[in-house]
VMD Tcl script that draws the C-alpha trace (Angstrom):
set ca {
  {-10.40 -58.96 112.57}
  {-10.66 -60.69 109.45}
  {-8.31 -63.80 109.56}
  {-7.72 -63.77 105.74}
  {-6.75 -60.16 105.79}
  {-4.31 -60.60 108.59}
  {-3.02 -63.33 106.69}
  {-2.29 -60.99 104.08}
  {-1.05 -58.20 106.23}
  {0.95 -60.90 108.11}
  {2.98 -62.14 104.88}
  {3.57 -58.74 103.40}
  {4.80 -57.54 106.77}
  {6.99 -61.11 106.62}
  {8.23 -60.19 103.32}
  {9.42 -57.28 104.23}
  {11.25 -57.81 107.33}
  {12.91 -60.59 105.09}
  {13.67 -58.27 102.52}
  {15.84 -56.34 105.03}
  {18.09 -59.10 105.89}
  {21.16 -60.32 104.14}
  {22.09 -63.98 103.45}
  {23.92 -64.18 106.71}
  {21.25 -62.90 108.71}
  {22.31 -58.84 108.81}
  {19.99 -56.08 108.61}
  {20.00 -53.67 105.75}
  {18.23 -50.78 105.19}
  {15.02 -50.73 103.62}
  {15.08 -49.07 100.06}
  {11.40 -47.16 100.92}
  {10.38 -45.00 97.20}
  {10.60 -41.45 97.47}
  {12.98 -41.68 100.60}
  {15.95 -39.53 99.18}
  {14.76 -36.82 96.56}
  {17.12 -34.43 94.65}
  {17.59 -31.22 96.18}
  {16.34 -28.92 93.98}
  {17.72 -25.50 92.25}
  {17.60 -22.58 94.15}
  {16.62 -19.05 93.44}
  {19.86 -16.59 92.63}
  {18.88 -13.19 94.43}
  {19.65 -10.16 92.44}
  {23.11 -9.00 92.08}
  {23.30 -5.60 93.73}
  {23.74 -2.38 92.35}
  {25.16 1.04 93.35}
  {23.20 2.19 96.16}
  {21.34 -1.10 97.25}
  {21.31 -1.79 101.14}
  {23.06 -4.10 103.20}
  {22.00 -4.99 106.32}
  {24.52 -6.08 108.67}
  {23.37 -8.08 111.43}
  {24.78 -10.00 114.79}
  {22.75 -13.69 114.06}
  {25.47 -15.13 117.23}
  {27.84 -13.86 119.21}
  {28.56 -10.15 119.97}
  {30.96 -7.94 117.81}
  {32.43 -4.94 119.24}
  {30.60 -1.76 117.85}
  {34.08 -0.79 116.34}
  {34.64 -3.39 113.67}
  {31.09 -3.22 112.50}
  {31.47 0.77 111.60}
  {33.96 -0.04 110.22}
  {32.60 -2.42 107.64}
  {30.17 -0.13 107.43}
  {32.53 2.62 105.68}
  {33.83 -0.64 103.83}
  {29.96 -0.82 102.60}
  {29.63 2.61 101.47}
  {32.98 2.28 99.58}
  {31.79 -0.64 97.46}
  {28.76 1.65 96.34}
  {25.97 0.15 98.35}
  {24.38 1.30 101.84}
  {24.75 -0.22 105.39}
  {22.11 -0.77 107.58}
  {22.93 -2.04 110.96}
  {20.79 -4.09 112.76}
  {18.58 -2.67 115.79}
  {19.78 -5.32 118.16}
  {24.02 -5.81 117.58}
  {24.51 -3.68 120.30}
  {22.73 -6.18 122.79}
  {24.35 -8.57 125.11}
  {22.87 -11.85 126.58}
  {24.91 -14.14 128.83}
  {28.20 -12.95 128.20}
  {28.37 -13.51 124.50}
  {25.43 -13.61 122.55}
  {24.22 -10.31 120.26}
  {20.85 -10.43 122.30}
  {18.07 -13.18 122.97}
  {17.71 -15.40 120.08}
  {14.27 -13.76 119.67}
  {16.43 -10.35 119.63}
  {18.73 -11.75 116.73}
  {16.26 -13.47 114.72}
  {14.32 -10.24 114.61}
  {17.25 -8.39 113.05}
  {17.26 -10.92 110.06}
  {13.29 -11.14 109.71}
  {13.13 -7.09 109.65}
  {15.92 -7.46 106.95}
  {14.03 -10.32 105.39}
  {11.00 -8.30 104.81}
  {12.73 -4.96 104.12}
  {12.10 -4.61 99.93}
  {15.08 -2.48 100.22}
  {17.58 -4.57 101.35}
  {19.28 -6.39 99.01}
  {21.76 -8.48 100.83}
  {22.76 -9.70 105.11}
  {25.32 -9.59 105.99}
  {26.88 -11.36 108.95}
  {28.79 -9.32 111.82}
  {30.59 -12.71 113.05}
  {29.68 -16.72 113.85}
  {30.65 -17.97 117.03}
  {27.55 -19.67 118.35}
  {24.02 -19.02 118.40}
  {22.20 -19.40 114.99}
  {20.47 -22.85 115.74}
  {18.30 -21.03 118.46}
  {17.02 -18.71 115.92}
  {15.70 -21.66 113.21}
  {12.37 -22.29 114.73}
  {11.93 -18.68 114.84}
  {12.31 -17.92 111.23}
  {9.39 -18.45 108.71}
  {11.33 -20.44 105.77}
  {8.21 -19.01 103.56}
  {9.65 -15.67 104.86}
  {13.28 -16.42 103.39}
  {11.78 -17.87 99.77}
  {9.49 -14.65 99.68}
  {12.40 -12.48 99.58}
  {15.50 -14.22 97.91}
  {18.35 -11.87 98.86}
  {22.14 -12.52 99.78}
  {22.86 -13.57 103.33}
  {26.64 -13.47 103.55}
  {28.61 -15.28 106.32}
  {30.56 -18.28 107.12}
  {31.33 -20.37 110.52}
  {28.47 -20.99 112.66}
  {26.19 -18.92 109.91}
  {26.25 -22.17 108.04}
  {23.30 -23.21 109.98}
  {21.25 -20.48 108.48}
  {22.88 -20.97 104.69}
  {20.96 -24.66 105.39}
  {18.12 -23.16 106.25}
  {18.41 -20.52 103.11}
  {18.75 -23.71 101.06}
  {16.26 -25.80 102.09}
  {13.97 -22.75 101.52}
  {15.31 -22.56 97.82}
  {17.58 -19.46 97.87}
  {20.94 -19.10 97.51}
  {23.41 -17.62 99.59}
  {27.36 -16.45 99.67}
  {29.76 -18.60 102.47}
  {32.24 -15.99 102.78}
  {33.88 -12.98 104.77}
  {32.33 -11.42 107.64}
  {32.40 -7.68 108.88}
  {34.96 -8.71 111.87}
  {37.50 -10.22 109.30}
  {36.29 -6.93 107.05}
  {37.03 -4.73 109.62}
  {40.73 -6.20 110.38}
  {41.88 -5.73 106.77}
  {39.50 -2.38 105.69}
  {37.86 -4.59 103.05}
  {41.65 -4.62 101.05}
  {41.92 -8.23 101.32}
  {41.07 -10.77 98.42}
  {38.76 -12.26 100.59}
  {36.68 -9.22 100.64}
  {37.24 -8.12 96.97}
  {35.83 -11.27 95.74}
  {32.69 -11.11 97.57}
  {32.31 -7.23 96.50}
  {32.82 -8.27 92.92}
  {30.70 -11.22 93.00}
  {28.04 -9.25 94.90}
  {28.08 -7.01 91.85}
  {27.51 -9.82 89.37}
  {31.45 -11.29 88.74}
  {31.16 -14.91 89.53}
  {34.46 -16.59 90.30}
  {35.55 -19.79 88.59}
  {38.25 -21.29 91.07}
  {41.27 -23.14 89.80}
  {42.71 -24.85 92.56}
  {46.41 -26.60 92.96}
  {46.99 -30.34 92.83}
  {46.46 -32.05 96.09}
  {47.84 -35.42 97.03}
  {44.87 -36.57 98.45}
  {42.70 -35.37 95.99}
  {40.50 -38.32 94.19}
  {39.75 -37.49 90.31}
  {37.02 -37.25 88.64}
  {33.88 -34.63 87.45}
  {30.54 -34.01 89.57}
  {27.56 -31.72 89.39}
  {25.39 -31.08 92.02}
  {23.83 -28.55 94.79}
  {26.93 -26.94 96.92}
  {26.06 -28.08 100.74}
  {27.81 -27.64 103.89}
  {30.28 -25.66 105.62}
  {31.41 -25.75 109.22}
  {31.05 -29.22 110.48}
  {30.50 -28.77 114.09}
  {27.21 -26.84 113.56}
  {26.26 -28.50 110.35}
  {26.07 -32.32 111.91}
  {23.50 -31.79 114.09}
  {21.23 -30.32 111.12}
  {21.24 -33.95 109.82}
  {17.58 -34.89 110.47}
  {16.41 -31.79 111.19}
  {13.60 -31.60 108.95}
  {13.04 -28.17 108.43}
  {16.81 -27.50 107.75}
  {18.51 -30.76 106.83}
  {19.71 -30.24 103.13}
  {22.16 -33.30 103.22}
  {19.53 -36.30 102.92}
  {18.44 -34.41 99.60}
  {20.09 -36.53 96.15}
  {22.44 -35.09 94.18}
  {24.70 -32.86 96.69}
  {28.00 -31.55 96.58}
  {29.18 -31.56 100.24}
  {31.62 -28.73 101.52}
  {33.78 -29.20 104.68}
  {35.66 -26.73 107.11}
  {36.84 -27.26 110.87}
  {38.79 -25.24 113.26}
  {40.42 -26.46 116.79}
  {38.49 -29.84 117.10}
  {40.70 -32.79 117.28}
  {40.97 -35.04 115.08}
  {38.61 -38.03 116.47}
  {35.81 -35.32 116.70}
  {36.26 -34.70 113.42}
  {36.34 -38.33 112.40}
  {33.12 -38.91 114.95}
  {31.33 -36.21 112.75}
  {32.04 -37.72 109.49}
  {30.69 -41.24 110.62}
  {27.39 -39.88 111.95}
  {27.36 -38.55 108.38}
  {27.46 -41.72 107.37}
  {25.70 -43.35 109.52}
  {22.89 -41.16 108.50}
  {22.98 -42.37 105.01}
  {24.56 -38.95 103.79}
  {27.12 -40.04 101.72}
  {24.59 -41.89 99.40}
  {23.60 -38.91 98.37}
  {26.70 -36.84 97.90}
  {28.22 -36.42 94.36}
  {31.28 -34.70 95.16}
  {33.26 -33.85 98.27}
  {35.50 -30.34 98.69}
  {37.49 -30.07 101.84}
  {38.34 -26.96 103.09}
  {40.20 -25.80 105.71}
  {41.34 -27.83 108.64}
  {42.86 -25.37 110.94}
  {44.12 -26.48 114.23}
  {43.05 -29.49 114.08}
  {44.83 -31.29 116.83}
  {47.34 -34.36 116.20}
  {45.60 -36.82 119.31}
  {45.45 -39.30 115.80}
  {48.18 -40.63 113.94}
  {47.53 -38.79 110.70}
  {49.75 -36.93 108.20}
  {46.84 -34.54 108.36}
  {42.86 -34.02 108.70}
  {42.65 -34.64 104.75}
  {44.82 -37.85 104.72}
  {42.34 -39.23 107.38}
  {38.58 -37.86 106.13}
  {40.48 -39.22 102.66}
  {40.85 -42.84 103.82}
  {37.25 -42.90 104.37}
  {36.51 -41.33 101.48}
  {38.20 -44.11 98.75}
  {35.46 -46.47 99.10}
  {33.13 -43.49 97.01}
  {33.39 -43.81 93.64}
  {33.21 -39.75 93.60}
  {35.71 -36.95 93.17}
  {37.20 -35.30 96.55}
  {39.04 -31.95 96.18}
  {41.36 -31.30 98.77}
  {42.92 -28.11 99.88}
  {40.11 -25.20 99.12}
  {40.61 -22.20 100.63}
  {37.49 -21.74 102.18}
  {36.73 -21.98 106.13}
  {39.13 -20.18 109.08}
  {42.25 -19.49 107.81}
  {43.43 -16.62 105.70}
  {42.10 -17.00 102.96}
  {38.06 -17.68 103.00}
  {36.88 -17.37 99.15}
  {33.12 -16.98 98.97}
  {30.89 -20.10 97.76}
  {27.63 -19.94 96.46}
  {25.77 -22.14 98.59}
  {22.67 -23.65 97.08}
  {24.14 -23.53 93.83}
  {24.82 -25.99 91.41}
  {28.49 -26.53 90.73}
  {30.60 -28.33 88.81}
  {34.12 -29.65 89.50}
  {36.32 -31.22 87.88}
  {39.43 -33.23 89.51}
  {42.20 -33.97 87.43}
  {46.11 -34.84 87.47}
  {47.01 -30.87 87.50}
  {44.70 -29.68 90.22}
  {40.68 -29.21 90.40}
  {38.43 -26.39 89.03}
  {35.34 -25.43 90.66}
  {32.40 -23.51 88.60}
  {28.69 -21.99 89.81}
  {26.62 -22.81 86.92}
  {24.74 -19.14 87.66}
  {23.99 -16.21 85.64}
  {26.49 -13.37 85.76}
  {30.12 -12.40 83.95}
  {32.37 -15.56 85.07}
  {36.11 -14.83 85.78}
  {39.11 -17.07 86.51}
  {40.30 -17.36 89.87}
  {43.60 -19.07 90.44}
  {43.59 -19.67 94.28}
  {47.07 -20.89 94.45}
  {48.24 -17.17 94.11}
  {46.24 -15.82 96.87}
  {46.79 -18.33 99.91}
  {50.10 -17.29 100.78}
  {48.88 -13.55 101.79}
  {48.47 -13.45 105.91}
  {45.62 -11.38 106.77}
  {44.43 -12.94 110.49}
  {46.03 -14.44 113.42}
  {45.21 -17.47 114.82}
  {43.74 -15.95 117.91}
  {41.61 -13.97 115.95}
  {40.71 -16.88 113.57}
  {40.15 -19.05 116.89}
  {38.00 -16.09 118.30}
  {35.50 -15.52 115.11}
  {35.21 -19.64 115.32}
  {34.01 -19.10 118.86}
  {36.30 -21.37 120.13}
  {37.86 -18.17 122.03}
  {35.34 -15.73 123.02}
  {36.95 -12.03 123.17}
  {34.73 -8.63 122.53}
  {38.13 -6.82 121.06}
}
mol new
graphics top color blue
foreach p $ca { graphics top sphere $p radius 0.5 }
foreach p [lrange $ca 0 end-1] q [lrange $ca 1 end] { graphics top cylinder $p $q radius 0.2 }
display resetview
C-alpha cells in the first residue's frame, strides 16, 4: 500500500472518529449528509363515487362471517359495492384469516383490481407484518386507492406511505358491524370517503404543549409500529419532517415508556414536528403516573414542538379517521388544538368534544379487535 495514501486515509479516518467525541470524551452521533431526508407528499386516491367497489379483506386475524355481511349491507347503503375477499373465510392456527400468503393475496388481487376503489379492513389483531415482504410496494404506488383500517393495520398504512399513497386510520367492518354503520365513527369515514374532509377541533388538554406544525401524519398503534423503525422498506419515521400519531391499548405503562425510548433511541424524535396522542386505553397503573399522557408528556418537554393530547383516535369509542400520509397542520393553543389535512376535497368542521361521550363498544370487544383477547364472536 502506498504509505502516503494511508497517511491520508489514516488522518481523515482520525478526524472523524474525533469529530464524534465530545469534550469529555462521549460519543455522539455522526451528522453523515443525506442521512435523514423529508418524507415526501403522497398521492390522494380518488374519492369514491356511487357505485365504486370496496373490497373488504381479513389482512390478520379472523372475523366471524356475520359481522363482515353485515358491513357489507353497510357498504351498499353508502352507495358503493362490497367485494369480499376470497380468503376471510380461512383459518390458520387458531386465529389468523389464512396463511400470510392467503391474506396478502386478498389485498394484491384488490391492489390490481381497476375496479376497486378502496380496502377495507375486516379487523387488526395480529398478522400484517408477515404479509410486508410479500407485497410489491411498486404494486401499492401503481394503484393509489383507500386502504381503511386501524390497530395492527398500521403496519400496512407504513407501508402505503413509504410507497407514496395515502390511506384512512379509521373504523373497521367488526366495529361497523356492532353499530350498523350509525355511529360517528362510521359516518365520518363514509363522508370523507365521498370527498368531505374533516377539520378536527379538539378540547384543551392539560398536558397539551402549544404551538403550530406541518408535516406528513405518521404512526398509529405503537406496539406494531416500533418494530417498523429500521425496517427499510417500511420505516416512515426516520424520514424529516413527520407528524407522529400515537395509540395503545392494555400494555402497561413501562412498555409503553420502553417503546417511546427505542423511538428515541433510534433518532426518531429528530425528525418529528409534531406529536398527537391518542388513545391510551387500559393502560395499566404498574407506574406512578396521573396517566399515559402525563408520562409520554414528561419526555416530551425537552422538544421544542407542539404535543396534542387527548385525540380521539385509537381503541376506544370513538376512532375518527386520519389521513395517513398526509400533510397536516395543527395548531395548539390555550383553548384546545385544531387538526387540518391540507388535501383536496370540501373541508368541514368537526368538533370532537361533542362526539366522545357516545358509547358504542365494550371494553371486551375493544380488547378483542386489539388482539389482546382473541374471540371469533
Amino acid at each position: 500500500m502506498d504509505i502516503k495514501k494511508f497517511g491520508t486515509f489514516s488522518a481523515i479516518a482520525a478526524l472523524c472518529i474525533l469529530s464524534a467525541c465530545s469534550d469529555d470524551g462521549s460519543t455522539s452521533a455522526i451528522d453523515w449528509p443525506g442521512e435523514s431526508t423529508p418524507l415526501a407528499e403522497c398521492t390522494m386516491p380518488a374519492f369514491l363515487k356511487k357505485g365504486d367497489k370496496v373490497a373488504l379483506i381479513s389482512p390478520s386475524y379472523t372475523t366471524p362471517d356475520s359481522n363482515i355481511q353485515k358491513t357489507a349491507d353497510v357498504i351498499k347503503e353508502w352507495g358503493f359495492t362490497p367485494v369480499i375477499g376470497k380468503n376471510v373465510d380461512k383459518l390458520e392456527a387458531g386465529k389468523y384469516a389464512g396463511t400470510a400468503e392467503e391474506r396478502a393475496k386478498d389485498f394484491i388481487t384488490a391492489l390490481k383490481d381497476t375496479s376497486i376503489k378502496a380496502i377495507l379492513a375486516n379487523r387488526g389483531g395480529y398478522g400484517t407484518i408477515q404479509l410486508v415482504d410479500l407485497i410489491d410496494p411498486k404494486l401499492v404506488k401503481k394503484n393509489p386507492k383507500w386502504l381503511i383500517g386501524y390497530s395492527d393495520i398500521t403496519t400496512l398504512h407504513a407501508m402505503q406511505t413509504k410507497a407514496g399513497v395515502m390511506s384512512i386510520h379509521g373504523t373497521m367492518s367488526s366495529s361497523i358491524a356492532k353499530t350498523a354503520g350509525k355511529d360517528d365513527n362510521s359516518t365520518l369515514l363514509r363522508d370523507l370517503l365521498k370527498g368531505e374532509v374533516p377539520t378536527y377541533k379538539v378540547p384543551k388538554h392539560k398536558y397539551n404543549q402549544k404551538g403550530k406544525a406541518e408535516g406528513i401524519l405518521v404512526g398509529g398503534n405503537m406496539t406494531t409500529f416500533v418494530p417498523l423503525i429500521g425496517a427499510s422498506d417500511i420505516d416512515v419515521f426516520q424520514n424529516d419532517g413527520i407528524i407522529l400519531f400515537m395509540e395503545e391499548i392494555g400494555e402497561n405503562l413501562r412498555n409503553i415508556d420502553r417503546m417511546f425510548h427505542s423511538i428515541e433511541l433510534h433518532g426518531v424524535m429528530e425528525n418529528v414536528r409534531g406529536v398527537i396522542l391518542g388513545e391510551f386505553v387500559d393502560s395499566g397503573t404498574d407506574l406512578d403516573y396521573e396517566s399515559t399522557e402525563a408520562m409520554l408528556s414528561s419526555y416530551l418537554k425537552k422538544y421544542d414542538i407542539p404535543v396534542m393530547c387527548g385525540f380521539p383516535a385509537g381503541h376506544d369509542d370513538v376512532n375518527l379517521p386520519l389521513v395517513m400520509g398526509a400533510k397536516v397542520k395543527m395548531d395548539v393553543n390555550d383553548n384546545g388544538a385544531t387538526l387540518a389535512f391540507d388535501i383536496s376535497g370540501e373541508k368541514k368542521e368537526v368538533d370532537t368534544d361533542k362526539l366522545t361521550n357516545k358509547t358504542t363498544l365494550s371494553k371486551a370487544i375493544r380488547l378483542m379487535l386489539s388482539g389482546k383477547v382473541f374471540n371469533i364472536e
